[in-house]
N, C-alpha and C positions, 0 to 999 in steps of 0.2 A: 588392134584387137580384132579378132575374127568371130565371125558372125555367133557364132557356139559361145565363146567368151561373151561378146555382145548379152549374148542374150539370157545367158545364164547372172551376169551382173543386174541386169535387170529385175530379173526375179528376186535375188535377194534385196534392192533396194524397196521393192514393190511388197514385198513380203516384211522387211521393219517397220515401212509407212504402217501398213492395215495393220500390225501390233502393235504400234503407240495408240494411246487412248485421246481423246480432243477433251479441250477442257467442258465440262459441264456447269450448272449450279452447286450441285455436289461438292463437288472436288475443289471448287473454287473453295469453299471454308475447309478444305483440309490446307492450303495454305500456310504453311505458321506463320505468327508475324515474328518479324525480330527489331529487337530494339535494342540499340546500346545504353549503357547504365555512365561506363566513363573510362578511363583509363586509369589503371593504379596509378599511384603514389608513385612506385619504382619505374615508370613508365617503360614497363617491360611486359603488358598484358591491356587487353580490354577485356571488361566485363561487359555481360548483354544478357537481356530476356529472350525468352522465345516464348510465344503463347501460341498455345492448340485451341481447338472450338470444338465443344462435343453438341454436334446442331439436335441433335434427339434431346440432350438435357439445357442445352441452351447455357450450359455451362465450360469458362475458361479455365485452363491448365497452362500453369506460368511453373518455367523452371530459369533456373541461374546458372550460366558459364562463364567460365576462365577462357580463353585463348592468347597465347602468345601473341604479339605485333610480327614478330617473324614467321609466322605462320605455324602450321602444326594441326593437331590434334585436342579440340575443345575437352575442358574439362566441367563435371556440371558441380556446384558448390552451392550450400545453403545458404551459407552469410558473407556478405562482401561491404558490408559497412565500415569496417576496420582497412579495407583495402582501399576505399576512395574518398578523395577528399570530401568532407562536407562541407559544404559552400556555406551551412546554413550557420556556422558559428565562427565570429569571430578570431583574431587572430588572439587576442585575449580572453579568449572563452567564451563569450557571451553568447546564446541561443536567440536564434530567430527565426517565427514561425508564425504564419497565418491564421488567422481564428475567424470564424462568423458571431456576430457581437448583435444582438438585436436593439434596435434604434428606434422603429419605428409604429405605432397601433397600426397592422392592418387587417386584422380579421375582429368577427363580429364578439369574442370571447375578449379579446384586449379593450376595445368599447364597452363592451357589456358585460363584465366577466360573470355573472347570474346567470346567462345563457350560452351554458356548459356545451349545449347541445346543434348550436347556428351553426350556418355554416356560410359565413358571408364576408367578402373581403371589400375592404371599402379604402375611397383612392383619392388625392385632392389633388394628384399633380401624372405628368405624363414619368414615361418610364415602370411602367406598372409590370412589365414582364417585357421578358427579353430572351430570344433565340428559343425555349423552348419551357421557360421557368417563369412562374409569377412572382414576382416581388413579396417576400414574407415580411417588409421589413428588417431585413439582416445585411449583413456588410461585411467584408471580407476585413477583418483591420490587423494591421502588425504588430506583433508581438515580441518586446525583447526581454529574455530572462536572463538572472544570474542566481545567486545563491540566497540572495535577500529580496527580490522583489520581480513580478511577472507586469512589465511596463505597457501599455496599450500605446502606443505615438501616435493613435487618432483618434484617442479619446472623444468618445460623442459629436465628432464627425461623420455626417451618413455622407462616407464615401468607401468607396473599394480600394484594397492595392491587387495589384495583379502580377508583380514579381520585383523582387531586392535586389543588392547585392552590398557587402560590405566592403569600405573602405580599407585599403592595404592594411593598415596602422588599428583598426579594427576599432576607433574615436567617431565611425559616422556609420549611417548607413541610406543609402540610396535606395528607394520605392518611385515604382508609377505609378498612379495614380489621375482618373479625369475626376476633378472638384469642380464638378458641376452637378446640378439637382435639378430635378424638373424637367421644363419643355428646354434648358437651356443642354442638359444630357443630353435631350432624346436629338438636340441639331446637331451636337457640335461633334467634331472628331478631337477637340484639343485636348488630349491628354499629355501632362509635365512628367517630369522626372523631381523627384524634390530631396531634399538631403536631410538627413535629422540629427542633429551633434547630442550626441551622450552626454555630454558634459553639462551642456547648457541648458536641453531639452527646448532647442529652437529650431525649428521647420524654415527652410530654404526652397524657392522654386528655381533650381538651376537651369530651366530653358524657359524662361518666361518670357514673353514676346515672339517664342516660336509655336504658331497657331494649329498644325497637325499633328498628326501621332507623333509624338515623342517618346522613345521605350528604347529596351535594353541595351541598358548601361551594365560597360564591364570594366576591369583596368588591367591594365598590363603589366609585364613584372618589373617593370620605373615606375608605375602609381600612376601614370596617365589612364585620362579619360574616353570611352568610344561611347556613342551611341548612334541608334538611328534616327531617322528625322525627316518626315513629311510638312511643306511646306504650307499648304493651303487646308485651314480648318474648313471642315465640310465634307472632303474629297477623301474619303476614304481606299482610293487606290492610286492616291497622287505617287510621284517619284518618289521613291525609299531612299534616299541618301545616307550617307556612313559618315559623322562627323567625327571630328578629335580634340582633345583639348589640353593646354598643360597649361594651369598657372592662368592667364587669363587669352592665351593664345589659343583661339580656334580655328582647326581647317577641316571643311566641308570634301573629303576624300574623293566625292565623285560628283562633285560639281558639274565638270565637264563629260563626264560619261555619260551615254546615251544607254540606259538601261535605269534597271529598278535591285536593287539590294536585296536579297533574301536572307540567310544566316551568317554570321562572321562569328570567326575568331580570332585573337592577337596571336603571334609569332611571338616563341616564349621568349625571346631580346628584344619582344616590343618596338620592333624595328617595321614591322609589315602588319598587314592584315588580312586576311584572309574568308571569301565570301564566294557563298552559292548566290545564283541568278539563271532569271528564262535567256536561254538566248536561241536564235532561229529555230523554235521549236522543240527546245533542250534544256535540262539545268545543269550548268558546269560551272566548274571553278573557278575562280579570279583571286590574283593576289595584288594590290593596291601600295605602295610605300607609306611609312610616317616619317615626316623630316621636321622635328619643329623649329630648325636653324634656319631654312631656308625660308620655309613657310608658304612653299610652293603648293600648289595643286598638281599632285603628280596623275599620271597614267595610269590606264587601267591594262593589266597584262591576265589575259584568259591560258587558263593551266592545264586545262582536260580537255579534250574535243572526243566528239564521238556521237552515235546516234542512241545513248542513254541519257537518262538525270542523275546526279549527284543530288540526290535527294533532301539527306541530310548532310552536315556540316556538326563535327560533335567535339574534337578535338585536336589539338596542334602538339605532334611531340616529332621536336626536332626537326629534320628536316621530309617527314611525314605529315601527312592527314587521315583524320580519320572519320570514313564520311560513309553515307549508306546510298546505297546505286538499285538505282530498277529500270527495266523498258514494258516495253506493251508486252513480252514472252515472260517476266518475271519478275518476281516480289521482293521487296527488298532484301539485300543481304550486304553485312558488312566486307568496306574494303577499305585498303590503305593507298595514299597516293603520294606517289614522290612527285613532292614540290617541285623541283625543278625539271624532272622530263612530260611532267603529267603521269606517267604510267600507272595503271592500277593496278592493287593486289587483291584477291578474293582471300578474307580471314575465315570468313563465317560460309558454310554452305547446307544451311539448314533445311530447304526443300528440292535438294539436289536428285534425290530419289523419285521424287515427284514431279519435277520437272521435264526430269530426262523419258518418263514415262510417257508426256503429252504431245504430241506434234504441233511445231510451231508455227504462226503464223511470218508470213514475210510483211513484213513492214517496209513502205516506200515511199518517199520524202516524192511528194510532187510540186513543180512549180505552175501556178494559174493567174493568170494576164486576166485582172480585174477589171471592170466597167469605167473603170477613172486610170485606166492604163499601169497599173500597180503590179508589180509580184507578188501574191502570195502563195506560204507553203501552206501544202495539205501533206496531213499523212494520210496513207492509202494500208487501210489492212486485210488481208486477202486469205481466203482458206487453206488451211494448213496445205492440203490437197487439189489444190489452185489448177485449174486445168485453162488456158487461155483458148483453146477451140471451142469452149461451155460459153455458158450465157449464167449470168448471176443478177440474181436480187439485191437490190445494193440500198446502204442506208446513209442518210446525209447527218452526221452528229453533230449538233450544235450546243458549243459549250455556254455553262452559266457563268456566273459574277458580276457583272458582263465581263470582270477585266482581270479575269483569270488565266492565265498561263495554260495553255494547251501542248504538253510537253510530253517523254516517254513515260506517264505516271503507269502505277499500278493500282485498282481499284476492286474493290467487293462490288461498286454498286455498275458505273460505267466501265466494264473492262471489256478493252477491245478484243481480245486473246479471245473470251467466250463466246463475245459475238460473231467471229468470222468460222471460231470449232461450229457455230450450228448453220454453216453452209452461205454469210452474206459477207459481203465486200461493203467495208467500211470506209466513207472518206471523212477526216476529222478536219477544216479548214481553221487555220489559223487569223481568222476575218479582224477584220478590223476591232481593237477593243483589246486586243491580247499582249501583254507585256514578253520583250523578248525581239524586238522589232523597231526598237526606238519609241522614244517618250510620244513622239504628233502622233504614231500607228496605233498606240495606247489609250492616248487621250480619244481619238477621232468617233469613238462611239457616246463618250458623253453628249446627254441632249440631244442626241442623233440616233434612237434605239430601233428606229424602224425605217432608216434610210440607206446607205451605203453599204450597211452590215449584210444587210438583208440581197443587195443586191450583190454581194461578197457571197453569201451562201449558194443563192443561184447561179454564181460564176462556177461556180464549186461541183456541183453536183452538172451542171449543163456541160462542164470541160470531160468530167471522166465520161459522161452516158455517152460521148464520141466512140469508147473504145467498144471490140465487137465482142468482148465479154462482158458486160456489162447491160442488163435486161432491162432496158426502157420502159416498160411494162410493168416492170414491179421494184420501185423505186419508193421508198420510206424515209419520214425525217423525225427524228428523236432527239431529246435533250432535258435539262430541268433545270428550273430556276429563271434565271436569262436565256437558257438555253429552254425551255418550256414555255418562257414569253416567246422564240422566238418559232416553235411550233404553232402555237396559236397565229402571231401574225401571219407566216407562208400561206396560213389556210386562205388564207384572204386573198393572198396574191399569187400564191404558184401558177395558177392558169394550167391546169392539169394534170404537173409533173410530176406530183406523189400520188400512191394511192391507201398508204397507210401513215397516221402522223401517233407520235408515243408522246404525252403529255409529262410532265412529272414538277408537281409542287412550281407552276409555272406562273407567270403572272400575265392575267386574261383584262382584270379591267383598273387602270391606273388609275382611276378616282379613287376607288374602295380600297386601292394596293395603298393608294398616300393614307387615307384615313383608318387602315386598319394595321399596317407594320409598325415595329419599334422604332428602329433605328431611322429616324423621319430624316437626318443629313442625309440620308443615301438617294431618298426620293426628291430630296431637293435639290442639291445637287446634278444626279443623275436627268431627274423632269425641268429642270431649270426651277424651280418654285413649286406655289400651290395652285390645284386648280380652279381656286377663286381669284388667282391674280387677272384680273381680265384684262389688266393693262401691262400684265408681264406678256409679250409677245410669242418670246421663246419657249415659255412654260405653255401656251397657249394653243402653240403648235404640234406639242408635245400629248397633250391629251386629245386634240381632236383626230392629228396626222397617225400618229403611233402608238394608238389606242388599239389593242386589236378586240375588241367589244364594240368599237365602231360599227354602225349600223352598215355603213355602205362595204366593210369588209366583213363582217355575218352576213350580209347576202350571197355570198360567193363560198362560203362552206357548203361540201358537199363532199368532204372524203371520211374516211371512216377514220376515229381515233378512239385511243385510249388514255383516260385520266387516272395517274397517280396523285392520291392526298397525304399529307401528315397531318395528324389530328393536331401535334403538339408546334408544330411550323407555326411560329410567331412571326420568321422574316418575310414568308409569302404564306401569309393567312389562309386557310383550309377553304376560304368563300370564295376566293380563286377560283378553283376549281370545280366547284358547286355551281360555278356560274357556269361557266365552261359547259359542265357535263348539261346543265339543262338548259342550255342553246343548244345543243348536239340534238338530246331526248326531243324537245316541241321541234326541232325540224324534221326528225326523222331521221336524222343521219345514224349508221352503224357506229353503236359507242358503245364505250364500258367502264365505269368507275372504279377502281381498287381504294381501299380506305384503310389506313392503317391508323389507325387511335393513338397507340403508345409512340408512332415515330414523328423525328421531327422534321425538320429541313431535309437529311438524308434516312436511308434505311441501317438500322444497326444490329438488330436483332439478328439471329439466324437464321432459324424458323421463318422470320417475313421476309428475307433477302431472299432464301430461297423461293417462296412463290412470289418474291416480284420479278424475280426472271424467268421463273415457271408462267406465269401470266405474259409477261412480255412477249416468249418465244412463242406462246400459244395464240397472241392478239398478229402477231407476223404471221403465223402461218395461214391465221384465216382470213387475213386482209391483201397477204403479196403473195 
């Protein structure tokens, strides 16, 4: 190419960059979301939603399409009930559907009914609200009709179901359910799968003796049984195992796999099965055998590779899947996958328009040599407009749950895509705590929240601030939840290295976290115990060691931050971060509280998602 060529190509790549637009707050809620609904009947189409967000009215717009599996050209259709199967009726007719059923006095009008006008709710037992809801006294219970009579199967049971499915022969039907009440709810994770025979009108606990999450049950087209199944009550993010069962034969599918289950579905000859999962920093496909002759523990065989997630997992037709795909450049949209090469197909391409408009960000898988001699990945997301002779402000994201999957998601609230369009280099490490890396890598942050991880985080952000684009200077760490406990704690310990920290819905002081959340297994578990156990050692260590309200790691704040709350955040209580902003306030340090009332745990709104990243990119620019 000669210099004239040269340099005329140049121009016009230089001239399409500066006409793509970079993602904003804005733009991020022009996003559609798309969701599939199912595959027809004829297994020759899937149906799906799309939803728009009008953020001025705060109102969604949901439309319905057709599309072929063989690709094509969507059509949009009002009604699509008659096209897919309803799970919810029997193979003999019978209807099944969920109802809120009131059980229980708890406001001051069901005590007092004379005082029309109180406003007061009253509570003998734990469980009183949960995730972002108070306990009215009501119960999700199930419901089966036919032409004579509308049945309740939990009759005057205060329990919940939370999802069915019906027996082939349509004589049973299967419900989860946790039948526990009280403080023994707010510990346990054991929720059963139970069975209820029509005929008899007798309740069955089909996994009884298994002490974790027990859930969704499906069957195959032989009438065999799947479900998942967590081993340890308490541990709400123990191993997800995939079990099966014919007749009184059960194998445990992924016994020997070194991973965690996310959705499955059976192989319509009920021969295989088929499941998303994290893996090195990814959610891809796996397909598993069922052999109940041999009664082997088979292999696990991965189907998709690539630097996306298979999101979802929604359907099996033939020798297809039908699953939904995103990375950190886009949101989801449907695709199909051939089972046997892995290859994907794009069905759905609903904000193709919009995408193509935004400059992408490059995304880079990096590997960092841990304090304990370990590999871990980080992703590295860098501005669409990455220039490596610059110098960038760079930010350390540290994810919550604690034991949540750090993968290619697509997000409103943390999306990387936004934050690198406003000019910073994002590293996301995969630390210790995050499934997708083996069960020990998983487990190793339990009881351990402020030791190894922490020192995982600072391997993280001290390996990229090596490179010469990267502004030592103006270095910021962000997160929420666990990822917001784990902003709080750095402040204590960075020893210099940031100088802006982003709080969100974070937890600051592990006493008031044990005595003011619902879900108390998590804190027991996670804290080893209570913090009155003073002869529990490890619980012991836990509130004094990885406490970041600790006195001797509040004396070493001294960087500016900013606190996000939810009024309705029951799982880290709103006093969190109350506490938080006024240790910031009496020491003087530069802070800023955002209070959001109506949200809960996350942001959903439009209107407030916008100014929480309107606020965010404005609390960066005055602190890096």
């Amino acid at each position: 190419m000669n210099r004239f060529s040269f340099l005329v190509a140049s121009l016009i790549l230089s001239t399409s960059a500066m006409a793509q637009k970079v993602m904003t707050p804005e733009l991020l809620w022009q996003v559609k979301k798309v969701s599939p609904v199912g595959v027809t009947k004829d297994k020759k189409n899937v149906v799906y939603k799309v939803t728009s967000t009008n953020v001025k009215t705060q109102e969604d717009t949901t439309k319905t399409y057709i599309i072929s599996l063989a690709g094509g050209k969507a059509s949009e259709i009002k009604e699509y009930k008659n096209l897919i199967e309803d799970t919810s009726v029997s193979k003999n007719g019978l209807k099944a559907e969920t109802e809120e059923v009131k059980l229980q006095k708890v406001f001051g009008q069901d005590y007092y009914p004379e005082m029309d006008k109180s406003n007061v709710q009253i509570y003998n037992e734990l469980n009183y609200r949960h995730w972002d809801t108070w306990n009215d006294g009501k119960y999700e219970h199930l419901f089966v009709t036919n032409s004579n009579e509308k049945l309740d199967i939990l009759k005057d049971q205060p329990y919940s179901v939370s999802e069915y499915v019906w027996t082939p022969d349509g004589s049973k039907i299967l419900y989860v359910s946790k039948k526990k009440f009280g403080v023994d709810y707010a510990t346990s994770t054991n929720t059963d799968i139970y069975e209820y025979n029509l005929a008899t009108k007798e309740t069955k606990n089909i996994t009884e003796g298994k002490m974790g999450y027990d859930n969704t049950p499906s069957f195959s087209s032989q009438g065999d049984l799947a479900f998942l199944s967590m081993e340890r009550d308490g541990y709400e993010a123990d191993k997800n195992d995939l079990i099966v069962r014919k007749g009184d034969i059960e194998i445990n599918l992924t016994k020997n796999w070194d991973g965690t289950v996310g959705g499955y579905k059976w192989a319509e000859d009920g021969k295989k099965i088929y499941f998303n999962a994290a893996v090195g920093g990814t959610m891809q496909l796996f397909e598993v055998d069922v052999n109940f002759k041999t009664k082997k523990i088979p292999s696990v065989k991965q189907i998709t590779k690539g630097q996306f997630d298979i999101a979802g997992l929604y359907s099996i037709v033939g020798d297809k899947a039908i699953v939904s795909k995103t990375d950190m450049n886009h949101a989801a949209e449907i695709y199909s996958v051939d089972l046997k090469s892995g290859a994907l197909t794009q069905l759905t391409n609903e904000n193709k328009e919009l995408f193509d408009s935004i400059a992408k960000s490059k995304v880079e898988a990096r590997t960092i040599k841990t304090t304990d001699g370990k590999d871990m990945l980080a992703w590295v997301i860098y501005p669409p407009d990455f220039d490596p002779t610059k110098k960038y402000p760079t930010l350390l994201y540290c994810q919550g749950g604690p034991q949540s999957a750090l993968t290619q998601y697509y997000s409103t609230r943390w999306n990387f895509q936004l934050m690198a369009a406003q000019g910073y280099i994002v590293i996301a490490p995969n630390r210790r705590g995050m499934p997708g890396h083996g069960v020990e890598w998983n487990e190793q942050i339990s009881k351990d929240w402020g030791g190894q991880v922490m020192q995982d985080y600072l391997a993280a952000i001290d390996d990229l601030s090596k490179e010469s684009y990267v502004d030592k200077d103006r270095l910021g760490a962000i997160g929420a939840s666990y990822g917001g406990y784990s902003v709080y704690y750095l402040a204590g310990i960075h020893e210099g290295r940031f100088k802006s920290f982003i709080s969100h819905n974070g937890v600051f002081n592990l006493k008031s976290m044990y005595g003011t959340t619902e879900e108390v297994f998590f804190t027991n578990w996670d804290a080893g115990g209570a913090y009155w156990e003073t002869d529990n050692k490890v619980a012991q260590k836990t509130y004094s060691q990885f406490d970041p309200s600790n006195p001797a790691l509040l004396n070493k704040w001294n960087t500016p931050m900013l606190v996000y709350i939810g009024g309705k955040d029951y799982r880290v209580p709103m006093g969190q971060g109350q506490e938080a902003f006024q240790v910031l306030q009496l020491k003087g340090i530069k802070s800023r509280m955002v209070y959001f009332p109506e949200e809960n745990h996350w942001i959903l709104k439009p209107q407030n998602s916008v100014i929480w990243h309107t606020e965010f990119y404005k609390w960066l620019k005055e602190t890096l």
